[in-house]
C-alpha positions in Angstrom: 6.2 -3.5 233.9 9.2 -3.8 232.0 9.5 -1.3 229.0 10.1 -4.0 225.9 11.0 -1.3 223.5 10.2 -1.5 219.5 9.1 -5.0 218.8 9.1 -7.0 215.4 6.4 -8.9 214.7 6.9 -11.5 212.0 2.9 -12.3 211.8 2.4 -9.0 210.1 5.6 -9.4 207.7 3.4 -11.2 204.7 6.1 -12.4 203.3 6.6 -14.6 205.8 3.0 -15.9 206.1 3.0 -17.9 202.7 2.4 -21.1 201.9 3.9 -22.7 198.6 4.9 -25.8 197.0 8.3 -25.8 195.4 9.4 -28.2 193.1 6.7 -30.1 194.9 7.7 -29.6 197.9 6.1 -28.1 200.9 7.4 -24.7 202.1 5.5 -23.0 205.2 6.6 -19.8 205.8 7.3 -18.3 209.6 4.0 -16.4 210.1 1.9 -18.7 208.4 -0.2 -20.1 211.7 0.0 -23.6 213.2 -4.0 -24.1 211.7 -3.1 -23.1 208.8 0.4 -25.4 208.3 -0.8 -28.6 209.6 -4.3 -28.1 207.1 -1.4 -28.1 204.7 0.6 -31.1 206.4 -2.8 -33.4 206.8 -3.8 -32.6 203.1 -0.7 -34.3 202.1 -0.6 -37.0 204.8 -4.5 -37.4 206.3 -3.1 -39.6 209.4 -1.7 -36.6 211.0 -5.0 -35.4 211.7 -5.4 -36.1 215.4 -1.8 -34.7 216.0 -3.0 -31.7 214.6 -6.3 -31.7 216.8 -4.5 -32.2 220.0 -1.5 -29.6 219.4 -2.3 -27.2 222.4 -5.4 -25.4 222.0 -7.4 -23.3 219.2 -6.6 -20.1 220.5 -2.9 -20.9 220.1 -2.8 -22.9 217.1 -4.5 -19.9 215.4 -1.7 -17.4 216.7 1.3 -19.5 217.1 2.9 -20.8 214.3 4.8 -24.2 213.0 8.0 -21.9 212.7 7.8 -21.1 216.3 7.5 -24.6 217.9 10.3 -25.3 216.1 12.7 -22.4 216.5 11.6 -23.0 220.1 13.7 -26.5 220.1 12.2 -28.1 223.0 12.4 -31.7 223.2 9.0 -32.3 223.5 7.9 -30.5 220.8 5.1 -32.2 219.3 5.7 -31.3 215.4 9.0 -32.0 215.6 9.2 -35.7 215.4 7.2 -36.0 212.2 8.9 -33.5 210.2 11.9 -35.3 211.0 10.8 -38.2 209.8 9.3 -36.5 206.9 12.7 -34.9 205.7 12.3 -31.4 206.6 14.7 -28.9 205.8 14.7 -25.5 207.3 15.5 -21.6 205.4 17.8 -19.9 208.4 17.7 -16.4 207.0 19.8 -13.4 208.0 19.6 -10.4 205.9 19.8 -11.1 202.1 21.1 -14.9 203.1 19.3 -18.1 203.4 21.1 -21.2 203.8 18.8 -24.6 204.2 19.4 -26.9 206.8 18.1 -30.3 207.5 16.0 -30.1 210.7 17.4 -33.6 211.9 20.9 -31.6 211.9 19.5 -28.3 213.2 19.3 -29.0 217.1 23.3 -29.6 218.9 21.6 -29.7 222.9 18.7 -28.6 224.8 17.2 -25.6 223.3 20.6 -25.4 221.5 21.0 -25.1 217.8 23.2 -24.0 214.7 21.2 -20.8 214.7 23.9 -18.0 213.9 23.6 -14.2 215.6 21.2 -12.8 213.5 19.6 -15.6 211.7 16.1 -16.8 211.8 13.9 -19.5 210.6 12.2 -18.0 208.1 10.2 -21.0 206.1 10.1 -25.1 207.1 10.3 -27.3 203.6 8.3 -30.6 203.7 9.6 -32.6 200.5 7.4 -34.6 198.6 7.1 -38.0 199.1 9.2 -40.0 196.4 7.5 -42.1 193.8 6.7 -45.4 195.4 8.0 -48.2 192.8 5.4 -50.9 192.0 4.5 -52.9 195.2 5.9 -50.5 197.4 3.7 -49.1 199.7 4.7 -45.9 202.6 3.4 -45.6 205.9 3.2 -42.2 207.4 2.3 -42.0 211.4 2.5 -39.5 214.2 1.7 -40.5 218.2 1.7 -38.5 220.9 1.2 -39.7 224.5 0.8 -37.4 227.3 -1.5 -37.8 230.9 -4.5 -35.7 228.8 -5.8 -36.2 225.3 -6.4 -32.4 225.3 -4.0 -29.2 226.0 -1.5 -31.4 227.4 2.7 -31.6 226.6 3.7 -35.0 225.7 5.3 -37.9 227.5 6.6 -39.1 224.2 6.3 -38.2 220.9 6.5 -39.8 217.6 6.9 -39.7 213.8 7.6 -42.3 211.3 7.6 -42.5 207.5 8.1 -46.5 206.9 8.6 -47.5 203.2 7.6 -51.6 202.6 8.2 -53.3 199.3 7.5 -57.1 198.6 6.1 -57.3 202.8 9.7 -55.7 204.1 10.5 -52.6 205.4 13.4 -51.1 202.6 13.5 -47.6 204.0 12.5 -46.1 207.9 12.8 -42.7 209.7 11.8 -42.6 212.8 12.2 -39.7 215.1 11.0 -39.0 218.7 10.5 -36.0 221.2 10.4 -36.9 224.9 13.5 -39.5 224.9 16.7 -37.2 224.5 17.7 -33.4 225.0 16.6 -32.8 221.6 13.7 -34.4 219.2 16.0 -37.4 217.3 16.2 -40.3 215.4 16.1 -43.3 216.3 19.2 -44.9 213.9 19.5 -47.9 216.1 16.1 -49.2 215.3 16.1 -47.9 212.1 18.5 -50.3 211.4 17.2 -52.7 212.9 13.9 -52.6 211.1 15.4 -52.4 207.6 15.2 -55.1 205.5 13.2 -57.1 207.9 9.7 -58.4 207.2 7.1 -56.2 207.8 5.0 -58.0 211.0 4.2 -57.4 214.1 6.6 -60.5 215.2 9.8 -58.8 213.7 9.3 -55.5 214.9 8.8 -56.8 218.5 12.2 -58.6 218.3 14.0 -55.6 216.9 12.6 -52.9 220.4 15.8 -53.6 221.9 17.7 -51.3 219.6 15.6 -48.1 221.0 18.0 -49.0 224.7 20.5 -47.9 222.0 19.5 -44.9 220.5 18.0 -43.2 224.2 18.6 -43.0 227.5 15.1 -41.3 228.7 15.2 -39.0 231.9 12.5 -39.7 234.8 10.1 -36.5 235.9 7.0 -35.6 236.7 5.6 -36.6 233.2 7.0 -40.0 232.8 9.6 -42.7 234.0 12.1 -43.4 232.2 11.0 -47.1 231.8 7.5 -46.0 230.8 9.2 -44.0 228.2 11.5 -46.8 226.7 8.4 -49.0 226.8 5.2 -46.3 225.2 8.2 -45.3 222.9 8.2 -49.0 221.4 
């Protein structure tokens, strides 16, 4: 029965709710609705389709937006692996200033971030995916694991951009939710990945590295060895 007071409510600023491309890029603006960004994400990249089915329910994906979950910084949110891999940026607004941020960078510890007093999200950029050189060929894949295919936070979470040239991998980000604090990249096994062929044989032989990029909690969801092990 707490008296809130006067509320702002971004999903009636329309400024906010726009989607545009700039310079080719993908800018989603903070009230433009979860359904309506990842329509925008899958039309660019088609295999995030089932992400975007399973993120919570219709109800919420129609009021909640992509902004939101990631303003939110919890590590097991489920866009945030992707866009990571993707190369997001972020517009942190306060007042007449906008500085850009890359969302890899944005998050310093649990639900911690370089959010300033006063500032806000106010628009995620998705860049556009580089021109591929002849032969080259880039995968784009997002996973998420969790005890229900439906309604359900995740266990782990998952989202790679893979670029192969000439049958080896030349270029990997991949980020998880669900391992760390924060949603992160995996540098180890990026590493470890680059350069090598791409098969099923050489990617096996580099899971060691993701021992060196997490060290995965145990709760109710998940162990941490389960986690280690779904995450490779």
């Amino acid at each position: 029965l707490e008296d809130l007071g006067p509320i702002l409510h971004l999903g009636r600023v329309d400024a906010l709710a726009t989607l545009r491309d700039v310079d080719g890029a993908l800018e989603i603006g903070a009230a433009v609705s979860l359904t309506d960004a990842f329509a925008a994400l899958v039309a660019r990249h088609p295999s995030l389709a089932e992400l975007a089915n399973r993120f919570a329910s219709p109800p919420i994906r129609h009021s909640g937006t992509l902004c939101g979950n990631v303003a939110n910084g919890s590590p097991i949110g489920d866009s945030m692996p992707i866009l990571i891999a993707l190369g997001a940026t972020l517009l942190l607004r306060r007042g007449a200033r906008t500085r850009e941020v890359p969302l890899d960078a944005f998050y310093v510890g649990y639900r911690r971030s370089v959010l300033e007093r006063g500032e806000f999200v106010a628009a995620v950029r998705v860049p556009p995916a580089p021109r591929t050189q002849a032969g080259s060929e880039r995968h784009v894949a997002a996973y998420k694991v969790a005890k229900r295919f439906d309604q359900d936070i995740s266990s782990v979470s998952a989202g790679f951009v893979v670029d192969v040239r000439d049958g080896a991998v030349v270029a990997a980000r991949l980020a998880y939710g669900g391992m760390a604090a924060t949603p992160k990249r995996a540098a180890a096994l990026e590493a470890a990945i680059t350069g090598r062929p791409w098969t099923h044989a050489s990617l096996r032989a580099a899971l060691p590295a993701l021992s060196g990029d997490f060290a995965p909690i145990d709760d109710f969801r998940a162990s941490a060895s389960y986690r280690l092990r779904v995450a490779g």
